[in-house]
Steps between C-alpha positions, in 0.01 A plus 500: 500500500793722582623557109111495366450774753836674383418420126153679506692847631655450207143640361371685823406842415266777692165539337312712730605770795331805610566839576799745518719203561424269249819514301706504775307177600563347151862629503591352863336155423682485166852541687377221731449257193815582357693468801278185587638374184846604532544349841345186400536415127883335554365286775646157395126313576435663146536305228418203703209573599409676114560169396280309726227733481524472128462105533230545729288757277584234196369196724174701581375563153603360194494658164134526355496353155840517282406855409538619832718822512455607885586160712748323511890463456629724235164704482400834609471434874796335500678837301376705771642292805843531385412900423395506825808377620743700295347797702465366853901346424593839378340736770392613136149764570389370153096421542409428136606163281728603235656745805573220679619240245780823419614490855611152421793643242541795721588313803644229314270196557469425179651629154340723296439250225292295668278780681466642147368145419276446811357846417411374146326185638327664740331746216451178284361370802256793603372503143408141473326547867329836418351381174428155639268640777338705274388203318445269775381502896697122492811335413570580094346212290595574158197348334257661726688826374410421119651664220429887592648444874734304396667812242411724766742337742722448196523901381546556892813275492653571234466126374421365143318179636425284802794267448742862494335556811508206695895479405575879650293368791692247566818620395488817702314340799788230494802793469334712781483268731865341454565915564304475805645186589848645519443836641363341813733238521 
C-alpha cells in the first residue's frame, strides 16, 4: 500500500479551496507532494513492490478479448504504472502521462528510445481503446462490429485491415511489455 499510496501523489493535485488563501493552500500542498516524493521515491521497497503490484493487478483481471488495449501486460494500464513510477523514482512533479514517461530519460530510467516508443504505443493504444468504446459497451468482437465499425476502428488506427491490426497489437503489446519488464526489473 505504501508505493500505491506514493504512486497516486504522483497525480494528486488541489481542485477546490476557498477564500483569500486558496493559492497559498494549493501552493503549500504542492511542495508537500513534491517533497513527499523526493523523500520517498529512492526508497529501495520500489521496484519491488512496482513489480508485485503489477503481478497482482495482472492476476486480478485478465485482458478482455484479444482487442483489449487498457488491461493487461504491455497495454495502457500497464504504460501508466511504469509512468507512474518514473515520477515517484524521480521526485519528478510531472502529473500528466507523456510528462511522466519523459521523466524516465530525464532521470535516466530508461533511454530515450524506448520512452519515444512507449509513447507511440500508448497513442496506438488510446486510439484503438477510444474508437473501440465508441463502438461497443463490451469486449471488441469484430463481427459484431461489421464492415462500417470495423473501418471506423481501422481509419482510427491507422491500419489497412484486421490482420495489420491484430499484428501491431501484438507486436507492440509484446515490445511494451518486454520494456516494462526491464524497467522494473
Amino acid at each position: 500500500a505504501w508505493t500505491w499510496e506514493h504512486l497516486a501523489l504522483t497525480r494528486a493535485r488541489v481542485i477546490a479551496a476557498c477564500g483569500t488563501d486558496a493559492n497559498a493552500l494549493g501552493d503549500e500542498v504542492e511542495a508537500l507532494r513534491v517533497s513527499v516524493l523526493a523523500a520517498r521515491g529512492t526508497d529501495p521497497r520500489v521496484l519491488p513492490d512496482l513489480a508485485d503490484m503489477r503481478a497482482r493487478i495482472f492476476a486480478a483481471k485478465a485482458p478482455d478479448g484479444a482487442w483489449e488495449a487498457k488491461i493487461g501486460r504491455g497495454r495502457l494500464q500497464d504504460i501508466e504504472l511504469l509512468a507512474q513510477s518514473f515520477a515517484l523514482r524521480g521526485a519528478d512533479p510531472a502529473r500528466n502521462l507523456e510528462a511522466q514517461l519523459r521523466a524516465g530519460a530525464r532521470h535516466t530510467l530508461l533511454p530515450k528510445p524506448e520512452i519515444e516508443a512507449l509513447l507511440s504505443a500508448q497513442r496506438f493504444l488510446w486510439r484503438l481503446q477510444a474508437a473501440g468504446r465508441l463502438l461497443s459497451e463490451r469486449a471488441l468482437n469484430m463481427e459484431e462490429l461489421g464492415a462500417g465499425g470495423q473501418e471506423f476502428l481501422l481509419r482510427e488506427t491507422g491500419c489497412a485491415d484486421l490482420s495489420d491490426l491484430q499484428s501491431r497489437l501484438t507486436e507492440i503489446v509484446e515490445a511494451t511489455g518486454q520494456t516494462v519488464d526491464h524497467a522494473l526489473s
